[in-house]
C-alpha positions as CSV (number, residue, x, y, z in Angstrom):
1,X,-9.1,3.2,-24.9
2,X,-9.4,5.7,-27.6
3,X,-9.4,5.2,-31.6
4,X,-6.2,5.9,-33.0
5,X,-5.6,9.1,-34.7
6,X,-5.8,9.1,-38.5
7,X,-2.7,9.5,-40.4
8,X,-2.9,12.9,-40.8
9,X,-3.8,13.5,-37.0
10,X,-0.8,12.1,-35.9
11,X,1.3,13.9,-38.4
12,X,0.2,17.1,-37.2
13,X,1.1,15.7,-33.7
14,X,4.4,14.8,-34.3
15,X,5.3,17.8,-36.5
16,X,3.9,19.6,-33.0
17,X,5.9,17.3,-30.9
18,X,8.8,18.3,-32.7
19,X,8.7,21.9,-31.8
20,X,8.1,21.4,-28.7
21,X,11.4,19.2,-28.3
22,X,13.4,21.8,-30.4
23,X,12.3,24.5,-27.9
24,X,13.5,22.7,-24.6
25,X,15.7,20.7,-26.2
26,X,14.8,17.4,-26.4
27,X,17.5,15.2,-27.4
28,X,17.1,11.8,-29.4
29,X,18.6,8.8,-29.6
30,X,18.7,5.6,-31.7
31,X,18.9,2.3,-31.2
32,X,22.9,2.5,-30.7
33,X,22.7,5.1,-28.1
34,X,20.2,3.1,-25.7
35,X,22.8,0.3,-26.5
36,X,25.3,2.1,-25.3
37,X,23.5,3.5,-22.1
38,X,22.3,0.1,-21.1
39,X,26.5,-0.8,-21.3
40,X,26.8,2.0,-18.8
41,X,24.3,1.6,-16.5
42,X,26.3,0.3,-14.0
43,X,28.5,3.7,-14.1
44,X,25.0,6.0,-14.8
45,X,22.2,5.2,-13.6
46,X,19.4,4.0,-16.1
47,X,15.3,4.8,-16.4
48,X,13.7,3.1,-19.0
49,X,10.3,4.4,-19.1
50,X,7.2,3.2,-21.2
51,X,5.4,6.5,-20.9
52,X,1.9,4.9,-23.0
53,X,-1.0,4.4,-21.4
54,X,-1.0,1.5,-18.9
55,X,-3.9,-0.5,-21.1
56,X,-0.8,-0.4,-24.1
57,X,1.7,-1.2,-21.4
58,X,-0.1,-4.5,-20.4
59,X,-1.1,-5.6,-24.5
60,X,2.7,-6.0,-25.1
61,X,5.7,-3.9,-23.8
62,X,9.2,-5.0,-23.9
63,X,11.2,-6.5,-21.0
64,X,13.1,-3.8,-18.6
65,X,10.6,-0.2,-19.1
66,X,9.0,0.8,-16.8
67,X,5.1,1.7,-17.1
68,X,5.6,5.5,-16.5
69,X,2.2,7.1,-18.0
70,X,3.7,10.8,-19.1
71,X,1.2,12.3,-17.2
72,X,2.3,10.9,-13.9
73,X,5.9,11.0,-14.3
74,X,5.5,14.3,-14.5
75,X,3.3,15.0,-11.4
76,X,4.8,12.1,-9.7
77,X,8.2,12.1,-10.6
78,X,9.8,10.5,-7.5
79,X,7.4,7.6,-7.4
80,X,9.7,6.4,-10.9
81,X,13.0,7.9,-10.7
82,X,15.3,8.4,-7.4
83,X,18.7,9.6,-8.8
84,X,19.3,12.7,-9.3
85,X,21.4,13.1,-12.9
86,X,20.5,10.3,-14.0
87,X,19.4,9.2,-17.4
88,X,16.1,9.2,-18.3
89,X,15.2,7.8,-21.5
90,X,11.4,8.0,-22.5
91,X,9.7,5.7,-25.4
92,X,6.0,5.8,-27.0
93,X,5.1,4.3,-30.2
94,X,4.3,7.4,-32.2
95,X,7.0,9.8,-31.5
96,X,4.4,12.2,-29.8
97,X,3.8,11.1,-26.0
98,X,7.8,10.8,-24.9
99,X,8.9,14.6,-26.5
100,X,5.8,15.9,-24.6
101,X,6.6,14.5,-21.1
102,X,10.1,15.0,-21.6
103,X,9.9,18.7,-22.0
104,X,8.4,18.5,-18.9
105,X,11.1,16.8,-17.2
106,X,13.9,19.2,-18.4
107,X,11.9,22.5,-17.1
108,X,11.6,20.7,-13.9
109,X,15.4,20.2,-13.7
110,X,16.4,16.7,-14.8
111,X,19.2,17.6,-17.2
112,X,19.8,13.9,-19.0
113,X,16.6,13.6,-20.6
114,X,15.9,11.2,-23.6
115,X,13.5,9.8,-26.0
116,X,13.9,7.1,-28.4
117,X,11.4,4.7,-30.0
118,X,10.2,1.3,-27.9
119,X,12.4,-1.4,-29.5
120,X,9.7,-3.9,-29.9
121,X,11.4,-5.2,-32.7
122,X,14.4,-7.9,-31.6
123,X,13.4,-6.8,-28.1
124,X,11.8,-9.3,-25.0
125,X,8.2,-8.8,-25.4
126,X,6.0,-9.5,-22.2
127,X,2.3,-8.9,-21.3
128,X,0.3,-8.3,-18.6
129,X,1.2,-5.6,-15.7
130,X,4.7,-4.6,-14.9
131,X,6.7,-6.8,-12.8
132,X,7.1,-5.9,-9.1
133,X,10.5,-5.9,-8.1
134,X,11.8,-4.8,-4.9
135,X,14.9,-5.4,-3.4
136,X,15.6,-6.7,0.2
137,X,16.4,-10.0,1.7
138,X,14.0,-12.9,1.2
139,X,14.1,-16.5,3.1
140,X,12.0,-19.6,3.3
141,X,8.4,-18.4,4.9
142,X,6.0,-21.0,5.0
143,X,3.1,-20.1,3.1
144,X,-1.2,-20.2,4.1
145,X,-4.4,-19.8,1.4
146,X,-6.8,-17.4,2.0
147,X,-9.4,-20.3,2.9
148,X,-7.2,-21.9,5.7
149,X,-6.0,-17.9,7.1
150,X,-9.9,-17.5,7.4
151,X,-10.3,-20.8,9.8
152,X,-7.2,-19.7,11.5
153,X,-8.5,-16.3,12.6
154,X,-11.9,-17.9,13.6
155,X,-9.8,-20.0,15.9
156,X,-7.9,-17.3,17.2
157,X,-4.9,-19.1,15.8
158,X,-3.5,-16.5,13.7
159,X,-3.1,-12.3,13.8
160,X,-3.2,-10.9,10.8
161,X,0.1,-8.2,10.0
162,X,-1.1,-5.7,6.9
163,X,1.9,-4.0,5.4
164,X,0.2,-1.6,2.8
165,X,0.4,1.9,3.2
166,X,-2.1,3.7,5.5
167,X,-4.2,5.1,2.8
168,X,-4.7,1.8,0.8
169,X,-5.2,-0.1,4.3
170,X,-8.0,2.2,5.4
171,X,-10.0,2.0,1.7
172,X,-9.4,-1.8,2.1
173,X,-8.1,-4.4,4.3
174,X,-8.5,-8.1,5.6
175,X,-11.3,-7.9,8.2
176,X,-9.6,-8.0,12.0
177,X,-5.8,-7.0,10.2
178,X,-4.0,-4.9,12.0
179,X,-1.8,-2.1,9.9
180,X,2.0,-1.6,10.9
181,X,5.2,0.3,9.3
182,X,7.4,-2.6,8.2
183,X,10.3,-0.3,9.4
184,X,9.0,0.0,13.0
185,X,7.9,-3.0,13.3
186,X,9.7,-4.1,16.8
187,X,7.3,-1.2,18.2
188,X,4.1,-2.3,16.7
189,X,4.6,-6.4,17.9
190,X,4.0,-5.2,21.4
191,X,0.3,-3.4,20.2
192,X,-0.7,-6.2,18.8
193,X,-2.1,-10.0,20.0
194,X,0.6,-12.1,21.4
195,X,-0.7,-15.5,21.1
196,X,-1.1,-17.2,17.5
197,X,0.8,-17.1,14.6
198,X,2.1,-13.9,13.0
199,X,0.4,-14.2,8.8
200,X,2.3,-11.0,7.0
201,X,0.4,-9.4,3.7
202,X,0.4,-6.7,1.7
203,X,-2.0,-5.6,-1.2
204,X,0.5,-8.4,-4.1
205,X,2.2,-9.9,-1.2
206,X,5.9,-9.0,-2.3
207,X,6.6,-6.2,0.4
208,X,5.4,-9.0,3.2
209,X,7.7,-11.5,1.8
210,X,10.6,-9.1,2.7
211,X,8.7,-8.0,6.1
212,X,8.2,-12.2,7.1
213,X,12.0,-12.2,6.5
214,X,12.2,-9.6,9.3
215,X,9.5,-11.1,11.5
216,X,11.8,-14.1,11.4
217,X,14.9,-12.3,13.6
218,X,12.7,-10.7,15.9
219,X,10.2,-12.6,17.0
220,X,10.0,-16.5,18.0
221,X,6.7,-16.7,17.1
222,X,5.0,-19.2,14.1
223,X,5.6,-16.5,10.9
224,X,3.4,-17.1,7.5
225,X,3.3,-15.2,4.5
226,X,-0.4,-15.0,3.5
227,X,-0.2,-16.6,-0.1
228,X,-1.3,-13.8,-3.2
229,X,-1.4,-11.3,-0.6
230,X,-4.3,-9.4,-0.1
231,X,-5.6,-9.8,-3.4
232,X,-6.2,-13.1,-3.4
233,X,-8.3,-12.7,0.1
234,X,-10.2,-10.5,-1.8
235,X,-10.5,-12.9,-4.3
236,X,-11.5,-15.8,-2.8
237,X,-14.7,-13.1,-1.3
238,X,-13.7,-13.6,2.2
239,X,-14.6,-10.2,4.6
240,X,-12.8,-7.4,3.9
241,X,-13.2,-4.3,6.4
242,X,-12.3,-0.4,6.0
243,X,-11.3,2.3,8.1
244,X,-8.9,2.6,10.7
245,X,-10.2,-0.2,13.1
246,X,-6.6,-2.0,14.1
247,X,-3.5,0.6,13.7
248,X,-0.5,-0.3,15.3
249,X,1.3,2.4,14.4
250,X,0.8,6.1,13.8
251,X,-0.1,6.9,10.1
252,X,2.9,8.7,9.2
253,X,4.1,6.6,5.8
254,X,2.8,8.7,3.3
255,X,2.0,12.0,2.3
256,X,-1.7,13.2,2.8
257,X,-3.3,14.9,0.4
258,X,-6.0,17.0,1.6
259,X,-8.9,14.8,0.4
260,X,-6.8,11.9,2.3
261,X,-7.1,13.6,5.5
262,X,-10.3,12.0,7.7
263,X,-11.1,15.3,9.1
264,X,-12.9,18.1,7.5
265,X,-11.8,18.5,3.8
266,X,-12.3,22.1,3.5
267,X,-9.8,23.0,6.3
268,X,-7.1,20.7,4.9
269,X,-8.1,22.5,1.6
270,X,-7.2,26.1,2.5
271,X,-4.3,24.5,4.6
272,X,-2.4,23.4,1.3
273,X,-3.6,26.2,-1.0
274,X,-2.0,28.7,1.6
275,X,0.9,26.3,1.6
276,X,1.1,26.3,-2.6
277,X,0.7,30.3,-2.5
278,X,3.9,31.0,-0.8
279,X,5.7,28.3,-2.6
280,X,7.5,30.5,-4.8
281,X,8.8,32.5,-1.6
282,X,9.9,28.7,-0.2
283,X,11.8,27.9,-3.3
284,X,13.9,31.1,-3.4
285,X,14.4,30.8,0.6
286,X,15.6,27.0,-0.3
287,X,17.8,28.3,-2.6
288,X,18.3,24.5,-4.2
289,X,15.7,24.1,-6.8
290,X,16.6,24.0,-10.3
291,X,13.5,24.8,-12.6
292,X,14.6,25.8,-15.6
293,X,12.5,29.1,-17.6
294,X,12.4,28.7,-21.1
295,X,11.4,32.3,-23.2
């Protein structure tokens, strides 16, 4: 992590900062007015975002924000916010960081963007990464280590189901997994082994929770949720494989960059730059974008 600024370095930031909110119009609010938003969340939707470095995030941020580096929610936005008009409120610890990224935001369309200061102070500090939460229905899976899914698959007792994306599956997977798309999933049982009991993981294990929940109504067969997910068969040093050795399913769950692509790099290159070149032609054909051009 870098030093600190000195106190003059950061007041020279922040008087910076504050131009650059003045300009596109920044708008701040207090204490009160995040009070009053969190009220109305449930009429407006609500982003809290934490948009300090993730090594700051994990040393102590408060309960509810989001780890949103400013850098990413800007080139990412989607990943951290999926309503459109909703409110955006953006917090940092020295005033500098949140004004920045949220100039950002507003030339890129979003309209209700805010910035206030992390309320640390009477707030619910935590630690450690931010909490996964996903939504979905969950039921009572029964549950195997990493050491006994090992003897398992020596036995042929078990078949491994991996639900990470494609990308993360092929730079690291349980060795013998075989990937599938939780949403097709009827489609891929029939590619894969039928005998044996069906162990769902994913990198943290919380998205195979929800997928053993649908394993459950479709299949009579023995379902386990592998216990820590992924991580923790990493973890324990057990094999790990990479590559594209067991795929169920077509890899069409993400968006590949051209450095994803398995081919030849250059060509998927000149693809995308001749795609980015006539962008500007696309978004006055679509006719819906709403950048914003400040003068």
């Amino acid at each position: 992590m870098a030093p600190p600024p000195s106190r003059e370095g950061l007041a020279q930031a922040r008087a910076a900062a504050d131009r650059v909110a003045r300009r596109f119009g920044v708008r701040r609010i207090d204490s009160a007015g995040l009070a009053r938003f969190e009220d109305e969340a449930d009429r407006f939707s609500l982003y809290r975002f934490d948009v300090r470095s993730p090594e700051e995030y994990r040393a102590g941020h408060v309960r509810g924000w989001r780890s949103a580096p400013g850098g990413q929610l800007v080139q990412a936005t989607d990943r951290y916010a999926g309503t459109l008009r909703s409110r955006l409120v953006l917090g940092d610890s020295e005033g500098v960081r949140a004004p920045l990224t949220a100039s950002w935001l507003i030339q890129m369309g979003w309209e209700n963007v805010f910035t206030t200061e992390i309320p640390f102070e009477g707030g619910a500090v935590e630690t450690g990464p931010e909490p996964v939460r996903v939504l979905g229905e969950t039921v009572p899976i029964a549950t195997i280590d990493a050491k006994r899914l090992e003897t398992a698959l020596g036995r042929g007792e078990a078949v491994v189901l991996d639900f990470a994306t494609s990308l993360r599956y092929r730079a690291g997977h349980i060795a013998g997994a075989w990937w599938v798309i939780r949403s097709r999933l009827e489609q891929a049982l029939e590619r894969v082994p039928q005998t044996g009991t069906i162990v769902a993981t994913s990198p943290d294990g919380v998205v195979a929770r929800l997928a053993a929940a649908d394993l459950r109504k479709i299949t009579d067969r023995p379902v386990a949720l592998l216990n820590g997910g992924s991580a923790a068969w990493r973890d324990a040093g057990l094999p790990m494989a990479t590559g594209t050795e067991r795929m169920a399913d077509e890899p069409i769950d993400v968006w590949y960059r051209p450095y994803d692509e398995a081919g030849p790099v250059e060509a998927a290159m000149r693809t995308y730059l001749a795609w980015e070149v006539e962008l500007p032609d696309q978004i006055k054909r679509d006719g819906t974008a709403r950048f914003r051009v400040f003068r």
